[in-house]
N, C-alpha and C positions, 0 to 999 in steps of 0.2 A: 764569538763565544761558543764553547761548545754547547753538547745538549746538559750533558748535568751540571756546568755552569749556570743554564740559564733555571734548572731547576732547583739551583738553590736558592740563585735570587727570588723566581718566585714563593718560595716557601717561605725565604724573611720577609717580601712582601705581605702575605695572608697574615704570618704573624704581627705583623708589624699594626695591622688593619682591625685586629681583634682585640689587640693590647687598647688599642684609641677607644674601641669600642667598650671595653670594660672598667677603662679607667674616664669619671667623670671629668675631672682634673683636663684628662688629653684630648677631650672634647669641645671642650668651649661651649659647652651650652648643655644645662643640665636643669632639675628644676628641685626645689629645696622648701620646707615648711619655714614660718619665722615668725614673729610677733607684731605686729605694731604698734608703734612708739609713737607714731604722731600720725593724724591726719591733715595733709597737705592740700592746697587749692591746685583748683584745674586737674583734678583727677589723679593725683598721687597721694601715696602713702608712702612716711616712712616705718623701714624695720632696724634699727640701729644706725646705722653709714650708708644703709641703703634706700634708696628713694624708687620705686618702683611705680608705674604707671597702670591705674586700675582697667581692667574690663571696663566695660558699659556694665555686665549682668552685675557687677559689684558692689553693691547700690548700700550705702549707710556705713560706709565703714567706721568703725570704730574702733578708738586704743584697747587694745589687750584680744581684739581678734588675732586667731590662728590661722594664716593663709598661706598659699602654696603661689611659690614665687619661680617662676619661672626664667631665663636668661637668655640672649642671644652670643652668636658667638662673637659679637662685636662688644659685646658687655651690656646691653641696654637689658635692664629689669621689668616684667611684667607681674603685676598683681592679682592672677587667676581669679581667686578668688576665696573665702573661706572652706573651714576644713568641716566638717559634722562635729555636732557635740551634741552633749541630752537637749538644749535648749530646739527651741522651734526654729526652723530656718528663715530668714530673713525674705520675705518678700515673694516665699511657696504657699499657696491656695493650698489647704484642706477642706474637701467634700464630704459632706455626707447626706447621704440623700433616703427615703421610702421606700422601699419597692413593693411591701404593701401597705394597706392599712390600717389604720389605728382608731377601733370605735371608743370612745367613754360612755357609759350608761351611770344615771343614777347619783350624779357625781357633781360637785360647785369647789372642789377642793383640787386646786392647781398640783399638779403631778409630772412632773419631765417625762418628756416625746420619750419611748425606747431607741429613736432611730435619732433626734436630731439633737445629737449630744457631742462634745468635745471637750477633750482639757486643754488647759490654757495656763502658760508658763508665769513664774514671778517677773515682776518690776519689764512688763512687757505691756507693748501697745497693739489694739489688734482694731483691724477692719470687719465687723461682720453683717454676713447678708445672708438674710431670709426668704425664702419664696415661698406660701402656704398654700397648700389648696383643702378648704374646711367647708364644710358645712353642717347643719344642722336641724333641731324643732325652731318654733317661735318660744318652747317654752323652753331651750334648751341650746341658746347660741354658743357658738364657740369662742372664747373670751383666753385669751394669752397673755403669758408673764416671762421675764426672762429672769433666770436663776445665773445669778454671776457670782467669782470666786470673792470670799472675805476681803473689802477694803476696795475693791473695785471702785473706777470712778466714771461718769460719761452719761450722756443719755441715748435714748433710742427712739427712732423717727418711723413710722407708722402711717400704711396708708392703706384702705381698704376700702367694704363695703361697710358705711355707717351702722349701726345699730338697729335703726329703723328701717335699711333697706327690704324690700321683698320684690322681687321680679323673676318672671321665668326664667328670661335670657341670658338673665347679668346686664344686661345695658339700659340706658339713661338710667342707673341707680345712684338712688343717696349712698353718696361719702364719705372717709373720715381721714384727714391728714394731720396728724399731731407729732408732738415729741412730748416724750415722757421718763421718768424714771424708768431703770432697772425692772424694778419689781412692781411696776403699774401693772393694774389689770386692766386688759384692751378689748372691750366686745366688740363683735364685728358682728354683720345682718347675714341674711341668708338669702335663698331664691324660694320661690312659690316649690317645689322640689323637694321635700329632704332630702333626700341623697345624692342631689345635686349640689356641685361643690362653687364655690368662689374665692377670686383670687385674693390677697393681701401681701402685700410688701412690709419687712420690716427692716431695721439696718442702722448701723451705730456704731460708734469707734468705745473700744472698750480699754480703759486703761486700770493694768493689773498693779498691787504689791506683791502678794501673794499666788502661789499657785491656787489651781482648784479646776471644779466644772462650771463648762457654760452649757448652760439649756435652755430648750424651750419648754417652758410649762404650759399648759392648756389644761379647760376641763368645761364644762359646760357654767353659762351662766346661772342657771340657776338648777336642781336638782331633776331629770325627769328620768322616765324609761325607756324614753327614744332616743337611741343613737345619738350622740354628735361626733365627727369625722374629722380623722387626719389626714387627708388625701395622699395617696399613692404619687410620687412623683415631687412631693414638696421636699425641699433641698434649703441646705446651709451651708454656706460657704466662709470660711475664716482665714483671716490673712496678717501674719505678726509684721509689721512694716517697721517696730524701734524694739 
């Protein structure tokens, strides 16, 4: 072949390489949004005639999600995974945490944290977890309630430093592991300190109709002019799992 022989053919070659490349069609493998119509055992879902094989990360799938289907060029279907929508994502941690402090003075009337707050979507189920770091007077313990959206259902499991606690260190202290309503108010004890803090855990599955906020409320037990504390560093964490 001569030379501009051979640079023809390679010119319909390049062409030819580009065309494949922009048409999905001459690729055989492409990836495409779709609905689903059924959810199938052993990790599949279908989308019409198509049966597709979930990720692992694809966790709860359900009919009328919008996901992004991918192909191989042999034709086998992969089910990525869902597409974003205003709803909360399925099975993503939201944090929020202190980075400083929050005093109440003077105060027995429950008030939501500025910092440990989140909304939380309709006809959804959620995980949530508490880490608190509070302290306070003897006349003025720190006592919490959780403010959940209208219609909310579930309770909340609570473990702390009992009521009666007082110790310098925090250790061998009284106490308190319960489960309670929503909107229980929870006192917890303090240490020989004021302004030394202790820990308390709280945590509950929270099952919504309605949108709204979830908070934590806190305020002192009972009214004084000493500080009670939201310690820096307490965090909440929420998780929509259905």
């Amino acid at each position: 072949m001569d030379r501009q022989t051979l640079e023809l053919a390679d010119a319909l070659a390049g062409g030819a390489v580009r065309s494949v490349d922009a048409d999905p069609g001459a690729r055989g493998a492409d990836w495409r949004t779709a609905t689903v119509t059924a959810v199938g055992a052993a990790g599949t879902v279908d989308c019409g005639t198509i049966r597709a094989r979930r990720l692992e990360s694809y966790q709860h799938p359900t009919v009328g999600d919008t996901i992004i289907l991918t192909h191989s060029g042999a034709g086998a279907w992969l089910a990525v995974g869902r597409t974003a929508s205003a709803a909360d994502a399925l099975g993503i941690a939201r944090i929020v945490h202190k980075t400083t402090a929050t005093d109440r003075t003077s105060t027995a009337t429950l008030t939501a944290d500025p910092d440990l707050t989140v909304e939380l979507g309709a006809a959804a189920v959620y995980l949530v977890e508490m880490h608190l770091l509070m302290g306070g007077p003897s006349g003025g313990l720190p006592t919490t309630a959780w403010s959940v959206p209208s219609g909310a259902s579930g309770l909340k499991a609570v473990h702390g430093a009992g009521s009666t606690a007082v110790d310098g260190l925090g250790d061998n202290i009284v106490m308190r592991a319960g489960g309670h309503g929503f909107g229980t108010a929870v006192t917890y004890g303090r240490r020989t300190v004021t302004t030394s803090l202790l820990y308390a855990i709280e945590t509950g599955v929270v099952t919504t109709t309605s949108a709204g906020t979830l908070a934590l409320t806190w305020a002192q037990s009972a009214s004084t002019a000493t500080a009670t504390r939201m310690g820096v560093g307490s965090w909440m964490r929420v998780t929509r799992y259905q």
